[in-house]
C-alpha positions in Angstrom: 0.0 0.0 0.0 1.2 3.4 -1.1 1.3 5.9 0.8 -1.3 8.1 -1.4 -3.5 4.9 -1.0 -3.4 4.7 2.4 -4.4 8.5 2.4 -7.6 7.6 -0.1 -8.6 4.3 2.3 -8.7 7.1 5.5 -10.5 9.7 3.2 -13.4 7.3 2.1 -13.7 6.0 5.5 -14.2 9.6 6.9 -16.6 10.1 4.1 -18.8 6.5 4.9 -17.6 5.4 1.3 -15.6 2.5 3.5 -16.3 0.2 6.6 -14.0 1.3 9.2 -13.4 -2.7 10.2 -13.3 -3.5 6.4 -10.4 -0.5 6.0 -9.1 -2.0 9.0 -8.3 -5.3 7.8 -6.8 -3.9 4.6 -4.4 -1.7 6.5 -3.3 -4.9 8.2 -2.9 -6.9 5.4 -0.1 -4.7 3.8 1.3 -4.4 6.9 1.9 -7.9 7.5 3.4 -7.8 3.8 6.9 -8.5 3.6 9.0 -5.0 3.3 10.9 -6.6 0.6 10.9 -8.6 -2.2 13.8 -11.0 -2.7 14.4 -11.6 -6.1 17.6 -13.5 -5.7 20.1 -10.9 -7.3 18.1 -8.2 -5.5 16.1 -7.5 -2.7 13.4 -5.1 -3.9 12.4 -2.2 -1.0 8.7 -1.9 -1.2 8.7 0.0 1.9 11.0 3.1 1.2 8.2 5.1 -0.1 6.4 4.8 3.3 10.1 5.5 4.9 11.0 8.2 2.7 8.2 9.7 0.6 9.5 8.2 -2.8 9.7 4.7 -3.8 13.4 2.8 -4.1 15.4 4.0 -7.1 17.5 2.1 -9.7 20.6 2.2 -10.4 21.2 1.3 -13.8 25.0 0.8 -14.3 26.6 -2.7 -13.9 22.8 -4.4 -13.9 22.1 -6.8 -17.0 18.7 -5.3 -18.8 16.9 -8.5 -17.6 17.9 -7.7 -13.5 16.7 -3.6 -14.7 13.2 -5.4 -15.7 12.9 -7.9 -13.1 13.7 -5.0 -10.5 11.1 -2.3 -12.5 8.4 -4.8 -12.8 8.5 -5.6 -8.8 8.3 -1.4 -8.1 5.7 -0.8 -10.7 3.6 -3.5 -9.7 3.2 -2.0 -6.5 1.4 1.3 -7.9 4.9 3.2 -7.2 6.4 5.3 -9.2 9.8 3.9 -11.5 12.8 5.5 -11.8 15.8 4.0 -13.3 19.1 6.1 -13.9 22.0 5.5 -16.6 19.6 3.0 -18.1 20.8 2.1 -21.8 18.1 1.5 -24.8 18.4 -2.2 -24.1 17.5 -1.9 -21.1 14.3 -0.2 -21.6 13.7 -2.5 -24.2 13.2 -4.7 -21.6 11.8 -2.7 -19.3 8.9 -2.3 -21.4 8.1 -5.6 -22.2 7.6 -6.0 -18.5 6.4 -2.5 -17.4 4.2 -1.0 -20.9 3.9 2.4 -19.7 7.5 3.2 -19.5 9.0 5.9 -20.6 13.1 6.5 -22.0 14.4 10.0 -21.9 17.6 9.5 -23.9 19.5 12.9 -22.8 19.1 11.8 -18.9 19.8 8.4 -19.7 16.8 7.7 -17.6 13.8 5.0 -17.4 10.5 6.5 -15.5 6.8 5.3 -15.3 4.7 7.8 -13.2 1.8 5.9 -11.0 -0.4 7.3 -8.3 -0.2 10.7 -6.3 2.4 12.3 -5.5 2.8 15.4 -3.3 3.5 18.7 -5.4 6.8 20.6 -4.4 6.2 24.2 -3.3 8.0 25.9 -5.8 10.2 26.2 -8.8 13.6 23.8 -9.2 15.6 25.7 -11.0 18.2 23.5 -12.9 21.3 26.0 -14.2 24.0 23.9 -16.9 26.9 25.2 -17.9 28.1 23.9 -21.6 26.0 21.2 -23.8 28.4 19.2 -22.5 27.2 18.8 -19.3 23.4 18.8 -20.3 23.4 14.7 -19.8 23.7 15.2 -15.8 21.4 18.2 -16.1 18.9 16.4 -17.5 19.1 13.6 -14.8 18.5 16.1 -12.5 15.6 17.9 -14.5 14.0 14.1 -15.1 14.3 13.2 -11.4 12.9 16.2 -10.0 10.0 16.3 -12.3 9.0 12.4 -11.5 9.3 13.6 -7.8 6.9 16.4 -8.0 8.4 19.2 -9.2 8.2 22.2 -11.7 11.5 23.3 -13.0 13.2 25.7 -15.0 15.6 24.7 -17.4 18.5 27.2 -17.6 21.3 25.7 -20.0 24.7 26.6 -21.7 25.3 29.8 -19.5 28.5 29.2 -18.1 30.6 31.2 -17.0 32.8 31.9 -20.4 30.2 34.1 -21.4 28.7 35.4 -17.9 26.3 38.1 -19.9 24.0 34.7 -20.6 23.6 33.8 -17.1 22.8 37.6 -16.3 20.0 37.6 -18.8 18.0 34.4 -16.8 18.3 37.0 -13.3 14.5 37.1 -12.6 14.2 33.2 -13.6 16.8 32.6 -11.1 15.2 35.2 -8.7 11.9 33.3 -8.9 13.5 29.7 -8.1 13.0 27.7 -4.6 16.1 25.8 -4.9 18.4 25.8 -7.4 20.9 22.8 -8.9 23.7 23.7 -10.6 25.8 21.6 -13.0 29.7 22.3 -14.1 32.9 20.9 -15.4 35.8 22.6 -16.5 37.1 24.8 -13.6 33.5 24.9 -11.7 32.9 28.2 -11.2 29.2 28.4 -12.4 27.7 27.5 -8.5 29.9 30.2 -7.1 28.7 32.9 -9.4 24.9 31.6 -9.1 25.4 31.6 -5.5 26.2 34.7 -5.1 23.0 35.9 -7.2 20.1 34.5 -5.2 19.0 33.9 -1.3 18.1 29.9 -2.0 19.7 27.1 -1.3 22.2 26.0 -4.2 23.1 22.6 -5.0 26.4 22.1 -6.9 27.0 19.0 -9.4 30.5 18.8 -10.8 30.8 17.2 -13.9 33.5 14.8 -15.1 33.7 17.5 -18.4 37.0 18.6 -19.1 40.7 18.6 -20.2 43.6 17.0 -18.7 43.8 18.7 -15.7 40.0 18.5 -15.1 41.1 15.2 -13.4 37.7 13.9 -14.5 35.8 16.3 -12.4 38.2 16.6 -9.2 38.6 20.4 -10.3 35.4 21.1 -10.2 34.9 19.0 -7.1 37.4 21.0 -5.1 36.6 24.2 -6.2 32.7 23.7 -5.1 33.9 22.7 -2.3 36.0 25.7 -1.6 33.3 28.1 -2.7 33.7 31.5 -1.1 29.6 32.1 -1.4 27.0 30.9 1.3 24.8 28.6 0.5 26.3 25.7 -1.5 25.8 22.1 -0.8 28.1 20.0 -3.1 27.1 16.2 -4.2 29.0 14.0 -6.2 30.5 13.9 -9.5 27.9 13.7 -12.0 25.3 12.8 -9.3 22.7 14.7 -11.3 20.3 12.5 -9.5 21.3 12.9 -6.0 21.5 16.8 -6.4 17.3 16.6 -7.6 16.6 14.6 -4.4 18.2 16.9 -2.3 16.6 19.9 -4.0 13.1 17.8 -3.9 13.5 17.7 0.0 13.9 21.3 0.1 10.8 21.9 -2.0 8.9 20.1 -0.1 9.4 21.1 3.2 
């Protein structure tokens, strides 16, 4: 049981739509359902949505497309929402077989099938790129926020190299709850954003870059040694884990 169902089951019971002792033995049932299902390869958490407001997330890289589908197929058969992240074409090939509704955003590398309610965020996710090259973990950020609730802004190729693009987005920046923002190279992009608005900013280094790049340890380091308040810095490319944290925030 989801927790938007759980929410409907109380609703129609207050309304007399439901037998409180009818509800009662529903609510019981899925309790006593296992929290996980063990699929060998995989132990599938049916319960995190109930934990943590949003249904257990796949991680695409080093699964076969069959263990993707297998996986999938157990989270969308329990009316949750699917999320599957650096997810190749074969693997939503197989996805779909199992779970029709599926959908394949090729630029996040990402696999989603929206189901049941979920809770809208508060405001605006504002999700800032740099260069094209960095759009693929902008857009796993943009896809993940949106299948969590969110509306966002897309604000792409205005890094730094040519700061008079970034100043012409001011009042879409202004108007943002949160905002994520992705960079290689030297990553200065956060800094500079950071220093524009009075909400939270969540920095995503990217691997993009030369030599000396060190496949995103600049940019790592330099986010890290920001000189502007209010930067939280995730992971290398963790365009996903920069939307959950943004999500939070927009929800609270």
């Amino acid at each position: 049981m989801t927790d938007s169902e759980l929410q409907d089951l109380l609703h129609r019971v207050r309304e007399g739509g439901v037998n409180p002792t009818a509800a009662a033995a529903k609510i019981l049932t899925a309790m006593r359902a296992a929290p996980f299902v063990d699929l060998g390869f995989a132990r599938v958490d049916t319960h995190r949505e109930i934990r943590q407001g949003f249904p257990e997330v796949v991680l695409g890289l080093g699964k076969t497309p069959a263990q993707i589908a297998a996986i999938a197929e157990k989270i969308a058969g329990a009316g949750q929402t699917l999320l599957v992240t650096r997810a190749q074409p074969d693997a939503y090939d197989a996805v779909r077989a199992r779970v029709p509704g599926a959908v394949y955003h090729p630029d996040a590398r990402a696999i989603t099938c929206a189901q049941g309610r979920v809770d809208a965020g508060h405001g605006t996710i504002a999700i800032v790129c740099a260069g094209t090259s960095d759009v693929p973990v902008a857009e796993e950020a943009a896809v993940t926020a949106v299948v969590m609730g969110n509306r966002i802004e897309r604000l792409y190729d205005v890094g730094v190299a040519g700061l008079h693009r970034l100043l012409a987005e001011h009042q879409r920046l202004q108007d943002a709850r949160v905002v994520v923002v992705v960079a290689g190279m030297e990553g200065a992009l956060p800094s500079v954003v950071a220093g524009l608005v009075k909400v939270p900013v969540i920095a995503v280094p990217t691997s993009v870059g030369y030599g000396a790049s060190f496949g995103g340890i600049t940019a790592l380091l330099a986010m890290l040694n920001s000189c502007a308040n209010g930067i939280a810095v995730v992971n290398i490319d963790n365009g996903f884990g920069a939307a959950c944290m943004a999500s939070l925030i927009n929800h609270l």
